[in-house]
FIZA-428926 format. One record per residue (C-alpha): x, y, z. Coordinates in nm, 2 decimals, always signed. Layout:
N
@u: X v: Y w: Z $
...
This chain:
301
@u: +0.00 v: +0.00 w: +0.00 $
@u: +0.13 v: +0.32 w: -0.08 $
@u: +0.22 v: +0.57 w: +0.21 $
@u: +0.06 v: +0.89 w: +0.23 $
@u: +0.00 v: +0.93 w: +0.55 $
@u: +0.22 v: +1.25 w: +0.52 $
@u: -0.11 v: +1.39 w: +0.35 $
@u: -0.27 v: +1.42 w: +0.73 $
@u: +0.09 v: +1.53 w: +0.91 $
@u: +0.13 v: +1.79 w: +0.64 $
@u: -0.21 v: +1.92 w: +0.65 $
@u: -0.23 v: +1.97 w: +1.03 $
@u: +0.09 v: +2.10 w: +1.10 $
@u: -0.04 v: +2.46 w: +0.96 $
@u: -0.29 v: +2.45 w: +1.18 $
@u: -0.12 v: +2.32 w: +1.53 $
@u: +0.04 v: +2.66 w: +1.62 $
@u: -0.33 v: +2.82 w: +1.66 $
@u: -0.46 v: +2.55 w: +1.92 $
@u: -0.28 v: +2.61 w: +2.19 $
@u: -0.38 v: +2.93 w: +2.30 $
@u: -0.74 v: +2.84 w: +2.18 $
@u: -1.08 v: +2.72 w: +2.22 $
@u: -0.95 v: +2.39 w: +2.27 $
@u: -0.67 v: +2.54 w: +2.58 $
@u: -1.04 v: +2.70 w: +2.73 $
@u: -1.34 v: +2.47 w: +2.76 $
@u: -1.27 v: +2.26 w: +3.05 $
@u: -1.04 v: +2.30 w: +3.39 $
@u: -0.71 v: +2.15 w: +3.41 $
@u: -0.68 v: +2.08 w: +3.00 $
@u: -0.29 v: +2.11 w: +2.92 $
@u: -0.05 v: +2.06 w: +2.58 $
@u: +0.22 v: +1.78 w: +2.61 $
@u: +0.51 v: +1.84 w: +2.37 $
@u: +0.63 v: +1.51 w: +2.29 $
@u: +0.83 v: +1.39 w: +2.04 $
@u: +0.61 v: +1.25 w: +1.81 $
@u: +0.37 v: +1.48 w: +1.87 $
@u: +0.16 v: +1.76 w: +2.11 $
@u: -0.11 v: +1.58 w: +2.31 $
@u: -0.40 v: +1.75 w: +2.43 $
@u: -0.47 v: +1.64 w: +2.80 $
@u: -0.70 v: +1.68 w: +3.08 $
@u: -0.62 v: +1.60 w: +3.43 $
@u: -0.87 v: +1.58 w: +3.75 $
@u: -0.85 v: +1.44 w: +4.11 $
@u: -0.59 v: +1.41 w: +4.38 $
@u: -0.39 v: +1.11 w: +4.38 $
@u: -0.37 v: +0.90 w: +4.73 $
@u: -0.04 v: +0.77 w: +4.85 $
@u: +0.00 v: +0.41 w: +4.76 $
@u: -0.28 v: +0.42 w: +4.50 $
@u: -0.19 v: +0.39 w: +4.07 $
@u: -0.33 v: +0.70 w: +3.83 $
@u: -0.62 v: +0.62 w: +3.59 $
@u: -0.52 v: +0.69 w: +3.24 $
@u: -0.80 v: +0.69 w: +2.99 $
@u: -0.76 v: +0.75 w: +2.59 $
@u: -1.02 v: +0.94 w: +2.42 $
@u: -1.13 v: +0.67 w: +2.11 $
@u: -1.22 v: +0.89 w: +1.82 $
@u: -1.43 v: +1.03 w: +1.73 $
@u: -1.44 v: +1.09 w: +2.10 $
@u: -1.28 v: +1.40 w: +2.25 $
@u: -1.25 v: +1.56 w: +2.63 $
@u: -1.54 v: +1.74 w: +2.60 $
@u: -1.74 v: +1.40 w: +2.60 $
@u: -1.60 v: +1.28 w: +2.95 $
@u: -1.74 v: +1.53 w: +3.16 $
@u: -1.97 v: +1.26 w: +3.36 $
@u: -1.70 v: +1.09 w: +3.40 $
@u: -1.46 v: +1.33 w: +3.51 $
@u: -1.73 v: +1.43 w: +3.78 $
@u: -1.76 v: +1.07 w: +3.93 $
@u: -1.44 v: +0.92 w: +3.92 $
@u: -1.17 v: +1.25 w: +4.02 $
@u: -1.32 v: +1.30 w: +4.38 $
@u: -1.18 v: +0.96 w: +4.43 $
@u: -0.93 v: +0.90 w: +4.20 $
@u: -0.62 v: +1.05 w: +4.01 $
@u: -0.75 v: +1.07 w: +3.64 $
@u: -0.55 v: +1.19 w: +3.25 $
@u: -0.75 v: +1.18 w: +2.99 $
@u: -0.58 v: +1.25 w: +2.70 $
@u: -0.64 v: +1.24 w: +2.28 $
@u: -0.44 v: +1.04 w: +2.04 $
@u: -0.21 v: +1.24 w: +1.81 $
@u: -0.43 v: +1.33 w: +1.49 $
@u: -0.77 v: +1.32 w: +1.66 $
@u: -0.93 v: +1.57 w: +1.90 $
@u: -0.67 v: +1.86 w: +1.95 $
@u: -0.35 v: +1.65 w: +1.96 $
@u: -0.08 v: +1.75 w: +1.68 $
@u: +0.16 v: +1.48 w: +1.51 $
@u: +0.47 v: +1.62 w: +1.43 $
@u: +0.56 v: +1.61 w: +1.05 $
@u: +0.74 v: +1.31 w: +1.07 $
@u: +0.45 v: +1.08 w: +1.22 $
@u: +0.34 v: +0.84 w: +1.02 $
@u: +0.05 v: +0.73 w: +1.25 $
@u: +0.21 v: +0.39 w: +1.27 $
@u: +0.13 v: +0.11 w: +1.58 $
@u: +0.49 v: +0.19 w: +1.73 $
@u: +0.44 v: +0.59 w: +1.67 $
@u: +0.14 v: +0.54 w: +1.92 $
@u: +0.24 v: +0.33 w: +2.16 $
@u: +0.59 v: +0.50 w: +2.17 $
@u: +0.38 v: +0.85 w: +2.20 $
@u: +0.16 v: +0.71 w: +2.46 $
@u: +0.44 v: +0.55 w: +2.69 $
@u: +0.65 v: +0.89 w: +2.67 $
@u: +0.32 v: +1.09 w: +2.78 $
@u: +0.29 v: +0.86 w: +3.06 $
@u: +0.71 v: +0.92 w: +3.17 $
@u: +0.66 v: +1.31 w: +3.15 $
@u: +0.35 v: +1.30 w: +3.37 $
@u: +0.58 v: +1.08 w: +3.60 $
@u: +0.22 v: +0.99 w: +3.80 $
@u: +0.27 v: +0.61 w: +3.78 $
@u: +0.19 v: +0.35 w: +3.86 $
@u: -0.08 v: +0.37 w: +3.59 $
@u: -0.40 v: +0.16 w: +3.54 $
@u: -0.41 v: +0.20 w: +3.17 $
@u: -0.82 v: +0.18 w: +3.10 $
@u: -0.79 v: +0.16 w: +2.70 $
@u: -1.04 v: +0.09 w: +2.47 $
@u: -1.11 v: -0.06 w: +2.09 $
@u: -0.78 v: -0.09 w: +1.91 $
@u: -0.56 v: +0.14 w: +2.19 $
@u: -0.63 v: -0.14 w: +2.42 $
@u: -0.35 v: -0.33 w: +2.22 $
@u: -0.11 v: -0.03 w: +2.27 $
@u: -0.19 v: -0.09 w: +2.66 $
@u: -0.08 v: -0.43 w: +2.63 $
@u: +0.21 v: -0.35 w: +2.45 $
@u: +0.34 v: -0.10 w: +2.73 $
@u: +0.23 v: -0.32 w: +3.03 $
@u: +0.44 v: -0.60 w: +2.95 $
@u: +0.71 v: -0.42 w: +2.87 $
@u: +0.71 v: -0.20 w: +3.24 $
@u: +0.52 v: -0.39 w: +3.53 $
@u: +0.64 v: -0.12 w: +3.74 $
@u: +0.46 v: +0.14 w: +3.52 $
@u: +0.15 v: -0.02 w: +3.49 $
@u: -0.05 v: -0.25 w: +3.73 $
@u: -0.37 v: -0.28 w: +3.62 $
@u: -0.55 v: -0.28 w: +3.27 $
@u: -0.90 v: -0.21 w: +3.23 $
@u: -1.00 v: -0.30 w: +2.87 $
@u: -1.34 v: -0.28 w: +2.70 $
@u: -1.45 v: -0.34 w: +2.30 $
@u: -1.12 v: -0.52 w: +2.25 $
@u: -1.08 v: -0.90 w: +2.07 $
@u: -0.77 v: -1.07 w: +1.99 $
@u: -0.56 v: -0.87 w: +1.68 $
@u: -0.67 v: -1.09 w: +1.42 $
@u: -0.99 v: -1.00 w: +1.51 $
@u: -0.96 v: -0.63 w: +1.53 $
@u: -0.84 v: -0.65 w: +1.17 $
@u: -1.18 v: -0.85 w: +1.05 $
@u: -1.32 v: -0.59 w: +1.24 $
@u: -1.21 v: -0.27 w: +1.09 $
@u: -1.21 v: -0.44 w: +0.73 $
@u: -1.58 v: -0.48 w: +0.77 $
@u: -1.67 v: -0.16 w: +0.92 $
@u: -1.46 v: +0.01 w: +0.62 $
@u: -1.63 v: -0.31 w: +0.38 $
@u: -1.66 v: +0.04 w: +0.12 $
@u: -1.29 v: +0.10 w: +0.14 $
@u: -1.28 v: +0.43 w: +0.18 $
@u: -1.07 v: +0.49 w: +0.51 $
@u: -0.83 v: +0.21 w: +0.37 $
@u: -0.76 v: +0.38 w: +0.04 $
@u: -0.45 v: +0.59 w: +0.00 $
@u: -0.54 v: +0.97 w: -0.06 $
@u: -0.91 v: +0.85 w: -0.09 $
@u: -0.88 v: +0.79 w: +0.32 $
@u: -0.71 v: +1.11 w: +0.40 $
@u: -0.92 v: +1.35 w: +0.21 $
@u: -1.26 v: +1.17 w: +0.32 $
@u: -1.15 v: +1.22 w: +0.70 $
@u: -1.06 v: +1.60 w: +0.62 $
@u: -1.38 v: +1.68 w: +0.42 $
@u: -1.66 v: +1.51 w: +0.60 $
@u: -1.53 v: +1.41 w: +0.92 $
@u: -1.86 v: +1.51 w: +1.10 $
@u: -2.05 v: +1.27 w: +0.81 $
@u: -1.78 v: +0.99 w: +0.94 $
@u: -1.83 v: +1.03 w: +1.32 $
@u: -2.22 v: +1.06 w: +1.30 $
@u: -2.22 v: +0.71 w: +1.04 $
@u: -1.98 v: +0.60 w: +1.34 $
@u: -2.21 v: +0.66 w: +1.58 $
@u: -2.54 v: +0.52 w: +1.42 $
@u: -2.33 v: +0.21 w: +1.37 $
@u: -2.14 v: +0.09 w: +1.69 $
@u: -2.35 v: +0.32 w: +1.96 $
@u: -2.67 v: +0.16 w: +2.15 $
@u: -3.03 v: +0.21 w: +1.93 $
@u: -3.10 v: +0.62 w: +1.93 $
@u: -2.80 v: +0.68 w: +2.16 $
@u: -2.58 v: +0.92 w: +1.90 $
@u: -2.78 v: +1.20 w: +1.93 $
@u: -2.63 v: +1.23 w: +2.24 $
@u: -2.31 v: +1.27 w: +2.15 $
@u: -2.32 v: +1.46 w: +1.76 $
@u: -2.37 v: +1.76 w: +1.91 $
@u: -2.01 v: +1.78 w: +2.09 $
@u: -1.84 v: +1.64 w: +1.83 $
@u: -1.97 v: +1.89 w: +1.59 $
@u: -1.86 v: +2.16 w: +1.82 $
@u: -1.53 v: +2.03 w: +1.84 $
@u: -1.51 v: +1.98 w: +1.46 $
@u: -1.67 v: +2.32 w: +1.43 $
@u: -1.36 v: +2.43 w: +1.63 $
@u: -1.07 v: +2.27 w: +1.38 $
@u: -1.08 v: +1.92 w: +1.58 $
@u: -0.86 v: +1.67 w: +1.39 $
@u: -0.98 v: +1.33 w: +1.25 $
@u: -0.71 v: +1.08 w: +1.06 $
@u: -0.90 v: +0.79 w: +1.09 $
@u: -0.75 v: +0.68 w: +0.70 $
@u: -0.40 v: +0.74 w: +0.79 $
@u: -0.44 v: +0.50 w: +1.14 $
@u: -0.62 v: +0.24 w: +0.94 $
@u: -0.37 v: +0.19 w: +0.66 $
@u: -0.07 v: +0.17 w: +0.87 $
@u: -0.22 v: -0.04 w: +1.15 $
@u: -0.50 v: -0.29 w: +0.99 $
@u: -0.28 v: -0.37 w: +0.65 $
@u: +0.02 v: -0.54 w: +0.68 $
@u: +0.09 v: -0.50 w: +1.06 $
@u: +0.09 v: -0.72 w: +1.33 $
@u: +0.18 v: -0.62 w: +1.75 $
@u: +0.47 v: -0.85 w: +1.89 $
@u: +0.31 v: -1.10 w: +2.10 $
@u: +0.25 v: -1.04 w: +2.43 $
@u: +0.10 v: -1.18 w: +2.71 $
@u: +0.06 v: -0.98 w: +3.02 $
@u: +0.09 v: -1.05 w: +3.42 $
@u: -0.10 v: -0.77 w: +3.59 $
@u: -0.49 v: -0.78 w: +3.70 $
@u: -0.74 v: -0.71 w: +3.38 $
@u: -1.09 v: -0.67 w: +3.37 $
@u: -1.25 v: -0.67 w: +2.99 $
@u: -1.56 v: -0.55 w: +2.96 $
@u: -1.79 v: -0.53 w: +2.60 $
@u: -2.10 v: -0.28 w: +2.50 $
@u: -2.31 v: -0.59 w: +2.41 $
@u: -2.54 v: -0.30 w: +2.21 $
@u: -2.24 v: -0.25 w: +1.97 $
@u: -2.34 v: -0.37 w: +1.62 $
@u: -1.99 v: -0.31 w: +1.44 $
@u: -1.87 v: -0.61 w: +1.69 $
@u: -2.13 v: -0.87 w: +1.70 $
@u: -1.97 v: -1.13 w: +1.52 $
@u: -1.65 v: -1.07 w: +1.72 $
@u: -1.53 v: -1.27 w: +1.96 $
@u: -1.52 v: -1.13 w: +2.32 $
@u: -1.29 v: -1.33 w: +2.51 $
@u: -1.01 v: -1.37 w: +2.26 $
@u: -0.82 v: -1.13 w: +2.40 $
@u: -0.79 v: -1.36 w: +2.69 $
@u: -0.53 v: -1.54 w: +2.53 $
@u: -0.26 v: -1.22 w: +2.64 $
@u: -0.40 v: -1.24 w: +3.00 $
@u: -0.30 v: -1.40 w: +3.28 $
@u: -0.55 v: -1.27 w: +3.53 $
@u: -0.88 v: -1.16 w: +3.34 $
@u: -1.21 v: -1.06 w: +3.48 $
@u: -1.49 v: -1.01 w: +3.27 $
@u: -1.82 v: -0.78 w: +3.23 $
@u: -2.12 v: -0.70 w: +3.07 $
@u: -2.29 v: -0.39 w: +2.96 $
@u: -2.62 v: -0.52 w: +2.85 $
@u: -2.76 v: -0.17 w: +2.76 $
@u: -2.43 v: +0.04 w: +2.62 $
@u: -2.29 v: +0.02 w: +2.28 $
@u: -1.94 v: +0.10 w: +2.19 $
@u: -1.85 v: +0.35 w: +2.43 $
@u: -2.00 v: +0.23 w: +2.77 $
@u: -1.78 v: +0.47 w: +2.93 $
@u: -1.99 v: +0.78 w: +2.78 $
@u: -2.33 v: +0.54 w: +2.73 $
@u: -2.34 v: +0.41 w: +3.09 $
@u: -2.07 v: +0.64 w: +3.32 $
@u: -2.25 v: +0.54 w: +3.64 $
@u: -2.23 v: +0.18 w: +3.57 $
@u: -1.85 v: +0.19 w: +3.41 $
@u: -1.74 v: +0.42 w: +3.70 $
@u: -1.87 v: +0.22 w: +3.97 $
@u: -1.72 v: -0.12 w: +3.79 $
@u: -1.31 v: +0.07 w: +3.76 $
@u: -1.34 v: +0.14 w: +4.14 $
@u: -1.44 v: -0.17 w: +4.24 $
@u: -1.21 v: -0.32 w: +4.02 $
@u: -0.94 v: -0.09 w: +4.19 $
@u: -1.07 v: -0.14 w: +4.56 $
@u: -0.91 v: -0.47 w: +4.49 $
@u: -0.54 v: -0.40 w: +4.44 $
């Protein structure tokens, strides 16, 4: 496949200088810029961490931004330490010009955010194809991460059948075709996102801040992630130690043919859970239910 993703880098590095000191610097408490070098991550931060207890670290999954997690921010940070942050190329967070939006971009992105904050130990709660970067960085560092919450996650082979089939029209998956489909229409991609993997009449919920973030010059490379991660690439195998609960959206349509426990193959300790009535993201569908299921899992450490 040809590489283009430079498309995406080049295109958003005329426009990174302006967010900073922006809309996107203003609309919630505690939202900073992390210069890394792969890229500029946009993060939020909430709650006061307790000696002896690890920092919650959650990953906005596109089209997702902060602006969505504000039930969640207000239920989990009086007890907990919480980041929130959004992957380079989506939300506000600026690749460099030299990203390529490759797997080892990411996870080498993520794990260097996670060194600057110098908050650890982390309990990495990661979802849809991220959750693999958590793995990645958890069995590499123990020490820096000792608990994983996952959620919409299968095995890799099956995250590829998956994100053939929601792209079955090829068009994130097609060089130039992927990059300018994501720049022109990205509010047409996120609301087709939502119909698709959200519970029945639960995306009208959620358009409206997406919108306003688009609105606002909020990124969205969804075709430059997809050809560098879901054609031709494969994660190192790993199998990880530390205490994981996995949890799946049962309402999510894009993965009802997927298998939900084959992720259990790179877990040695694995609970699992059930949102009957959330979709894809039961963190935003169902935040009472999600938060109260991460601190209980947590009340166990």
């Amino acid at each position: 496949m040809i590489n283009v993703t430079w498309l995406d880098s080049f295109r958003l590095r005329a426009r990174a200088n302006s967010i900073q000191g922006g809309w996107a610097a203003r609309t919630r408490p505690a939202v900073t810029f992390h210069e890394l070098p792969q890229a500029t991550l946009r993060v939020r931060t909430g709650g006061t961490r307790k000696a002896g207890e690890p920092t919650v670290v959650m990953v906005c999954d596109p089209p997702n931004v902060i602006e969505h997690f504000d039930a969640v921010f207000e239920m989990l940070s009086p007890h907990h330490r919480l980041v929130l942050f959004e992957p380079p190329g989506f939300g506000f967070s600026s690749p460099r010009a030299s990203f390529r939006f490759t797997f080892e971009e990411y996870r080498a992105c993520i794990e260097a955010l996670l060194r600057q904050l110098d908050e650890g130990p982390y309990v990495l709660a990661f979802t849809c194809v991220w959750a693999h970067i958590a793995l990645q960085i958890a069995a590499k560092d123990p020490q820096l991460v000792t608990r994983l919450m996952l959620w919409q996650s299968p095995s890799w082979e099956q995250q590829v059948t998956w994100a053939r089939e929601v792209d079955k029209k090829k068009v994130l998956s097609r060089p130039v075709l992927g990059q300018l489909s994501t720049a022109l229409k990205p509010d047409q991609i996120g609301l087709g996102w939502y119909r698709a993997s959200l519970a029945k009449n639960r995306y009208s919920d959620f358009v409206p801040t997406l919108n306003q973030a688009l609105t606002q010059g909020a990124f969205c490379c969804l075709g430059s992630l997809w050809q560098q991660w879901f054609y031709g690439y494969t994660p190192p195998a790993v199998r990880v130690e530390q205490p994981t609960l996995v949890s799946w959206g049962m309402a999510d349509r894009t993965h009802a043919r997927s298998d939900k426990e084959s992720i259990g193959s790179q877990l040695s300790q694995a609970q699992w859970h059930r949102f009957q009535h959330a979709g894809h993201s039961p963190e935003l569908e169902a935040p009472q239910e999600y938060c109260e299921l991460l601190r209980g899992f947590l009340q166990e450490a």
